[in-house]
Backbone as CSV, one residue per row, in Angstrom:
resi,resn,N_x,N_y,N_z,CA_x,CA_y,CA_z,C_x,C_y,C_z
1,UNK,-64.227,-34.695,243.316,-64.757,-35.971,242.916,-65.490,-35.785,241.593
2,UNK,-65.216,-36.978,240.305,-66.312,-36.954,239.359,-67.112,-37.336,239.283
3,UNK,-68.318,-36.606,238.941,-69.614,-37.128,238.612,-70.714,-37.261,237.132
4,UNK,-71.358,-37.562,237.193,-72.233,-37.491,236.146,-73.639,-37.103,236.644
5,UNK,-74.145,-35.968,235.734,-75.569,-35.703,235.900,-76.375,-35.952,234.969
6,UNK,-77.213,-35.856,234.482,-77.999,-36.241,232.998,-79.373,-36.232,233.313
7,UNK,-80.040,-35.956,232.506,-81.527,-35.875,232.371,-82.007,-36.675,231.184
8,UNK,-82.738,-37.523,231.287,-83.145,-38.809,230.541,-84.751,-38.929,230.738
9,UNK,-85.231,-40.083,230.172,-86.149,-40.452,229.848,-86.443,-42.094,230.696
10,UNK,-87.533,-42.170,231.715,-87.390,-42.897,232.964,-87.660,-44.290,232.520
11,UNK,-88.025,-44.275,230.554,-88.100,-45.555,230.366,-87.037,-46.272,230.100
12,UNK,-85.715,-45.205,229.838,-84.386,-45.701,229.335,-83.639,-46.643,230.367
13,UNK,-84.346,-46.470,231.877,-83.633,-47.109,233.282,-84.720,-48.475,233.444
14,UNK,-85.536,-48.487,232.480,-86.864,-49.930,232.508,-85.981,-51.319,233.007
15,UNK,-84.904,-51.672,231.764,-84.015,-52.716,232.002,-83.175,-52.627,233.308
16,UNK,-83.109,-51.831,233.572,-81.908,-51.688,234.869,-82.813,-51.469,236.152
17,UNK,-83.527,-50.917,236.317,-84.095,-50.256,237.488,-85.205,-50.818,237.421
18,UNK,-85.905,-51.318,238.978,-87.478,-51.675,239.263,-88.149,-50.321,239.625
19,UNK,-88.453,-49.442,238.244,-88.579,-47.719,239.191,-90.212,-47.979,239.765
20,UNK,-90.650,-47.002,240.850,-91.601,-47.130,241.295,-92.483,-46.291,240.359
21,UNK,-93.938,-46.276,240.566,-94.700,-46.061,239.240,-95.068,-44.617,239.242
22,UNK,-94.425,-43.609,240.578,-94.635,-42.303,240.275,-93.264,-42.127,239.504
23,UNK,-92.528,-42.620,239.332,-90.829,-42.159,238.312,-91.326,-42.822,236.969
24,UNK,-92.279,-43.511,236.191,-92.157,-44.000,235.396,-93.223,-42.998,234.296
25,UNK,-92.341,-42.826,233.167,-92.805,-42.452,232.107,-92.721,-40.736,232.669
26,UNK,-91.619,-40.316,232.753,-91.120,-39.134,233.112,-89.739,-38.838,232.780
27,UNK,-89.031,-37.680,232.842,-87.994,-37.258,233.105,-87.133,-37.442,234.084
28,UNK,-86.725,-38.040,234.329,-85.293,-38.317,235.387,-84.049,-37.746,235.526
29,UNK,-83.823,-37.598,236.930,-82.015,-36.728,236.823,-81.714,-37.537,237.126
30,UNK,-80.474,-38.281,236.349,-79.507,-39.172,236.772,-78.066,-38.980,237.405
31,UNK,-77.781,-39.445,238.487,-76.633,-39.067,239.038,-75.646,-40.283,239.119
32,UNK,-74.461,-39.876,238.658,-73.461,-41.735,238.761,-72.340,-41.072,239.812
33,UNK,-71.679,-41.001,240.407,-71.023,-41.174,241.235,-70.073,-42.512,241.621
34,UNK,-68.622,-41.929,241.781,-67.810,-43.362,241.881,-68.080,-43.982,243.431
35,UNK,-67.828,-45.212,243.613,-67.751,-46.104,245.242,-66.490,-45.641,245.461
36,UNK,-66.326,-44.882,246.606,-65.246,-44.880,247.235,-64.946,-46.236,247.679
37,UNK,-63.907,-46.530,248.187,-63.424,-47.897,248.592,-62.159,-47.587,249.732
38,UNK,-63.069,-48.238,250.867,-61.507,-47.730,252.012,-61.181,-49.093,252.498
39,UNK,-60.154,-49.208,252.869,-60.224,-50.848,253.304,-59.684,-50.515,254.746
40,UNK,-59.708,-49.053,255.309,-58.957,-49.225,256.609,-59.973,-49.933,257.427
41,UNK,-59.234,-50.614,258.565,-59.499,-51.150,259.851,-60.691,-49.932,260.325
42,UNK,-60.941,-49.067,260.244,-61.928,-48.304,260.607,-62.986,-48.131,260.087
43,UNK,-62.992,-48.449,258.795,-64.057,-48.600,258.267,-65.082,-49.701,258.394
44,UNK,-64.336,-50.826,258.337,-64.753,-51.897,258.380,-65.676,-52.529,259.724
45,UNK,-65.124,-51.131,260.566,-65.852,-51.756,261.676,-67.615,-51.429,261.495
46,UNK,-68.707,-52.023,262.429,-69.676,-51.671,262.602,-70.085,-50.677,262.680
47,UNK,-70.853,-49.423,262.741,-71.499,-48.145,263.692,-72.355,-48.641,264.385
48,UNK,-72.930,-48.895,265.565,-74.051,-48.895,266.276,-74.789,-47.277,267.257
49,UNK,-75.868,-47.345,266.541,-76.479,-45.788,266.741,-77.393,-46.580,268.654
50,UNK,-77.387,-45.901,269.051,-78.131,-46.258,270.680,-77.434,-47.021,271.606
51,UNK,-78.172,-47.761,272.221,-77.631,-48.423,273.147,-76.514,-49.654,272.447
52,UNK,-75.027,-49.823,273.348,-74.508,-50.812,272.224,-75.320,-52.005,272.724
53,UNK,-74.728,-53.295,271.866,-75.555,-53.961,271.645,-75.634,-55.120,273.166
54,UNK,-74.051,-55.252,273.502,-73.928,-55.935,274.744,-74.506,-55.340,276.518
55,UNK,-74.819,-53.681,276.133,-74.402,-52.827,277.979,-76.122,-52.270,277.764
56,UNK,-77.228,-53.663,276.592,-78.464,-52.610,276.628,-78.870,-53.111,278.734
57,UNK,-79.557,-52.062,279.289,-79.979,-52.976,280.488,-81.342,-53.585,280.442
58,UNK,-81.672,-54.298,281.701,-82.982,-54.969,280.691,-84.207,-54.459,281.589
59,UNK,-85.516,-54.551,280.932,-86.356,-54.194,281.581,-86.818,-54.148,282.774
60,UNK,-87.391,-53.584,283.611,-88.348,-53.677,284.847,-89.285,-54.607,284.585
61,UNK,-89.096,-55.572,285.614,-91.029,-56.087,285.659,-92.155,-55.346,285.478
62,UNK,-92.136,-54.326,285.758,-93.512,-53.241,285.502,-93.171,-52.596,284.429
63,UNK,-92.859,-52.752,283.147,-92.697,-52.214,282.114,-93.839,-53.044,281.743
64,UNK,-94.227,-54.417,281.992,-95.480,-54.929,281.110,-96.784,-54.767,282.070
65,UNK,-96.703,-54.236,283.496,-97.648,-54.072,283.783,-99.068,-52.843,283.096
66,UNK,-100.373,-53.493,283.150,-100.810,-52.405,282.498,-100.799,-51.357,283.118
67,UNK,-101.321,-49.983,282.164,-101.058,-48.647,282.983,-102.019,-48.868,283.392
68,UNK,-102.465,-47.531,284.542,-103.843,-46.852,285.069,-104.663,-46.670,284.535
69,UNK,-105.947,-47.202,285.461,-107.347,-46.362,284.412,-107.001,-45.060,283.946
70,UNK,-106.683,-44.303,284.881,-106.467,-42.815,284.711,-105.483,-42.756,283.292
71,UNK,-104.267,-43.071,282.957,-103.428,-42.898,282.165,-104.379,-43.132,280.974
72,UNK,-104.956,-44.528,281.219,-105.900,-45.241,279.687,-106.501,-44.122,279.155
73,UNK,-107.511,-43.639,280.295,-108.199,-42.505,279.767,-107.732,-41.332,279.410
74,UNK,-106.650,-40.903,279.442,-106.119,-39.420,279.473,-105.404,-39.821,277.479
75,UNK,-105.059,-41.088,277.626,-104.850,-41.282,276.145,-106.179,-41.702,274.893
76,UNK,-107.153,-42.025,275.671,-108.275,-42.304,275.119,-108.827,-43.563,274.510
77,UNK,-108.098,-44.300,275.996,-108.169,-45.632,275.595,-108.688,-46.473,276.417
């Protein structure tokens, strides 16, 4: 894959970039890199990281009960 690296001057990215104010008025490595572009059916789909979104199960009633004195205190609360 081609790339570009470069070392610049962080005011040269002022017009282009909202840089945050520890990058400003410094040296910068610039990296450009092309967008890959896939259009398969696989890509396109979602990822969902955890539970999916339809099979989450749902809480216990005692999930909002409060804890124990004992617990409160052992957390210091």
């Amino acid at each position: 894959m081609e790339f570009l690296r470069q070392t610049i001057g962080s005011s040269m990215l002022s017009g282009i970039f909202d840089l945050p104010p520890e990058l400003r008025d410094k040296e910068v490595d610039v990296i450009i890199l092309p967008v890959e572009k896939d259009t398969t059916e696989e890509s396109r789909r979602e990822i969902q990281f955890g539970f999916l979104k339809d099979k989450v199960p749902p809480l216990p009633d005692s999930f909002f009960d409060p804890l124990p004195e004992e617990e409160l205190q052992a957390w210091g609360l």
